[in-house]
ROTI-544647 format. One record per residue (C-alpha): residue in three letters; x, y, z. Coordinates in steps of 0.05 Angstrom, whole numbers, plus 5000, padded with zeros to 4 digits. Layout:
// residues N
{r "ALA", {X, Y, Z}} ...
This chain:
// residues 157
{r "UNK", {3462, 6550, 3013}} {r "UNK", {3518, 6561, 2962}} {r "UNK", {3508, 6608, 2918}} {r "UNK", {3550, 6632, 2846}} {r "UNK", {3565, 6703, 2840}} {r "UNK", {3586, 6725, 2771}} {r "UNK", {3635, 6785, 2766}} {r "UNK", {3650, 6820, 2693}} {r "UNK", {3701, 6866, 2689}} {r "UNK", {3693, 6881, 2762}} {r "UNK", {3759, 6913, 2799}} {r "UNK", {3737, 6881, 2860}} {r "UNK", {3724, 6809, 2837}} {r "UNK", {3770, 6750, 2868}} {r "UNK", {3826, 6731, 2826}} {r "UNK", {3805, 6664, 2799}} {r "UNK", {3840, 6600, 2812}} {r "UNK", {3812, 6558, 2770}} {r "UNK", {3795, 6539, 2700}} {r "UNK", {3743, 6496, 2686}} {r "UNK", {3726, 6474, 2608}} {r "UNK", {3641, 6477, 2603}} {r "UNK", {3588, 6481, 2557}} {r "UNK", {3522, 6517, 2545}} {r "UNK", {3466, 6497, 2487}} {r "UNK", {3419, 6537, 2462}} {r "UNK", {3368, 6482, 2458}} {r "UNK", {3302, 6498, 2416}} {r "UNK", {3235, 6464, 2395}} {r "UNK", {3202, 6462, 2339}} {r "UNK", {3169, 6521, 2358}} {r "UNK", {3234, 6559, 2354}} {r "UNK", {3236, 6571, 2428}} {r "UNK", {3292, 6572, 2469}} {r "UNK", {3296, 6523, 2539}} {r "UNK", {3318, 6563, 2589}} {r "UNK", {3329, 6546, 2665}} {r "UNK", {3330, 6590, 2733}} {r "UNK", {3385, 6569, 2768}} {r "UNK", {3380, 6542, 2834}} {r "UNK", {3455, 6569, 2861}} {r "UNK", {3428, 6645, 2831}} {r "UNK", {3361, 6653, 2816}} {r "UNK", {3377, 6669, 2745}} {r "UNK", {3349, 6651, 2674}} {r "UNK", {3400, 6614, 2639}} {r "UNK", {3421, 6564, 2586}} {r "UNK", {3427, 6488, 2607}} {r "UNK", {3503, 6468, 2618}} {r "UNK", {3564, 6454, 2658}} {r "UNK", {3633, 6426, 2663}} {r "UNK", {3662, 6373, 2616}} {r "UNK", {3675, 6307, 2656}} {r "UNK", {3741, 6267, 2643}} {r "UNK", {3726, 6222, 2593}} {r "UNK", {3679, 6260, 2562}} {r "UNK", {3667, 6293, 2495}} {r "UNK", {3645, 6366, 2485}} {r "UNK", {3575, 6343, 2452}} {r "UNK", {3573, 6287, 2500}} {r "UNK", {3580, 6336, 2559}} {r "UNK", {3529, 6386, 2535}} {r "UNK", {3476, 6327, 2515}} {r "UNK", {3486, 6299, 2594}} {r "UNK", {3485, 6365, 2628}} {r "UNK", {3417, 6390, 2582}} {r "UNK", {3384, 6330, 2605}} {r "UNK", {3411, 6330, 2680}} {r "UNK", {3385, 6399, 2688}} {r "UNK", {3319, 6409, 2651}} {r "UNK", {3292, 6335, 2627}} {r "UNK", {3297, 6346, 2557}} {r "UNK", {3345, 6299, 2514}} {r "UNK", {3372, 6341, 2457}} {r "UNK", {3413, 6323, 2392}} {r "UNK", {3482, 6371, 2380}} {r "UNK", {3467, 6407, 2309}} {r "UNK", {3528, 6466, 2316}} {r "UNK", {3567, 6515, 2345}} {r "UNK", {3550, 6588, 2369}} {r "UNK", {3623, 6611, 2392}} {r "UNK", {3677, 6594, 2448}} {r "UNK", {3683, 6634, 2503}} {r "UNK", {3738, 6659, 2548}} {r "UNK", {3742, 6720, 2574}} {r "UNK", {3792, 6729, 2638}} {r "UNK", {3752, 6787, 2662}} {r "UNK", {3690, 6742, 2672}} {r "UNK", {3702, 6697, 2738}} {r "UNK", {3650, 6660, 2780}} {r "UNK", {3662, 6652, 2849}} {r "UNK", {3631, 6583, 2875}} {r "UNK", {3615, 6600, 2947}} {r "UNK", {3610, 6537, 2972}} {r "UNK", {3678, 6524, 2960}} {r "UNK", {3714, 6575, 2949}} {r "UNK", {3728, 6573, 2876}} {r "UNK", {3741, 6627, 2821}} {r "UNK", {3735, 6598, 2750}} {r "UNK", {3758, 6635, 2694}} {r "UNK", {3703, 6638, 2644}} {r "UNK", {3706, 6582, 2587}} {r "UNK", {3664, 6551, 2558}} {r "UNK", {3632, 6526, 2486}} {r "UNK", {3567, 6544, 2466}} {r "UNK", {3533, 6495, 2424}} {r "UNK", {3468, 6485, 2388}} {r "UNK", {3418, 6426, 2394}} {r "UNK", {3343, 6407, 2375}} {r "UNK", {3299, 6372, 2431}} {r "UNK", {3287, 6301, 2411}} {r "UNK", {3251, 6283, 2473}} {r "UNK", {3225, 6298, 2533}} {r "UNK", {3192, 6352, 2580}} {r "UNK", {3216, 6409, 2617}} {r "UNK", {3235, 6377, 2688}} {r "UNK", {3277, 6426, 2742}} {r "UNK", {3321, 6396, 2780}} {r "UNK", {3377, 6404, 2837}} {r "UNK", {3412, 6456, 2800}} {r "UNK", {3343, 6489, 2762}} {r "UNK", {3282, 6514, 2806}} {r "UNK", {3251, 6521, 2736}} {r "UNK", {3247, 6501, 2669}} {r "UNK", {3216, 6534, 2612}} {r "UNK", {3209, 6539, 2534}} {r "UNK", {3220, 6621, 2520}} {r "UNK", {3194, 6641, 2457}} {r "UNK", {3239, 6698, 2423}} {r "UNK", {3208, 6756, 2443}} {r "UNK", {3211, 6735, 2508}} {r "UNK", {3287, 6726, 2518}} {r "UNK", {3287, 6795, 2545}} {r "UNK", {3229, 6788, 2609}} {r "UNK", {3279, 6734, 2630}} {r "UNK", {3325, 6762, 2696}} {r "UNK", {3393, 6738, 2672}} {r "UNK", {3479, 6752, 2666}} {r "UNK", {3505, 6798, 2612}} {r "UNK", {3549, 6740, 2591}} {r "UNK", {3491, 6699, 2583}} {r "UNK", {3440, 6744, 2544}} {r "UNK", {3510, 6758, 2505}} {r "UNK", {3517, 6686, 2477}} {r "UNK", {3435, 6677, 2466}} {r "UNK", {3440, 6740, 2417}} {r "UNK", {3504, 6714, 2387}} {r "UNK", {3458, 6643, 2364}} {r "UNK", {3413, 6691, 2343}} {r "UNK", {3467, 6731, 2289}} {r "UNK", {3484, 6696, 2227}} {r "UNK", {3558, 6716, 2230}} {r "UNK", {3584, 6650, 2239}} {r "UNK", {3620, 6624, 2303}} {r "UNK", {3639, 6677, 2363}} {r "UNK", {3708, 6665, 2389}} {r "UNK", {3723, 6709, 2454}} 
């Protein structure tokens, strides 16, 4: 199985040789939870998302790839920060490919829907708040859930 390995300033990570535009959204309820997914490729918690088509808009891509990966159809309400840090990479076993993070982080509200894994989430969950932290997961990606969570206005990086 192919697997994603995540590497943050690590001296020993591949140099990447690719760069891939992609989104995450912090998706929540009206319960103020947050819908997280394992990933399949990791077994980690994360925040739907993936790589902008051709073709595609930004809110277009995140609305797709939140639906793709968990069920739940969600409407774009902001943005948490853009993100590009040349120390994170991602090596994509199955292929061979090192991606230089970047990617935008958006907001949405669920409009419809139910949690719903699929090929790329073994599960799918609404996390309350004070739960965010049980959840096994990447720096980078705990990183942009606490930036939605500060009221300082977009995070550029």
């Amino acid at each position: 199985m192919s697997q994603r390995i995540d590497y943050h300033n690590d001296p020993n990570a591949p140099a990447a040789n690719s760069l891939v535009p992609s989104v995450n959204v912090v998706v929540t309820n009206d319960a103020d939870e947050v819908l997280l997914i394992r990933r399949s490729d990791n077994g980690n918690w994360a925040l739907p998302g993936g790589a902008i088509d051709l073709g595609e808009s930004i809110p277009q891509a995140a609305i797709r790839e939140t639906f793709e990966e968990t069920g739940i159809t969600c409407e774009i309400t902001g943005l948490v920060g853009t993100y590009s840090d040349p120390r994170h990479v991602i090596h994509y076993t199955s292929n061979d490919e090192v991606r230089q993070e970047f990617s935008l982080v958006l907001t949405a509200r669920a409009i419809s829907g139910q949690p719903t894994p699929s090929t790329e989430s073994s599960e799918v969950r609404w996390v309350p708040r004070h739960e965010l932290d049980m959840h096994s997961m990447h720096s980078s990606m705990r990183m942009r859930i606490s930036h939605y969570f500060e009221e300082d206005g977009p995070h550029i990086g």
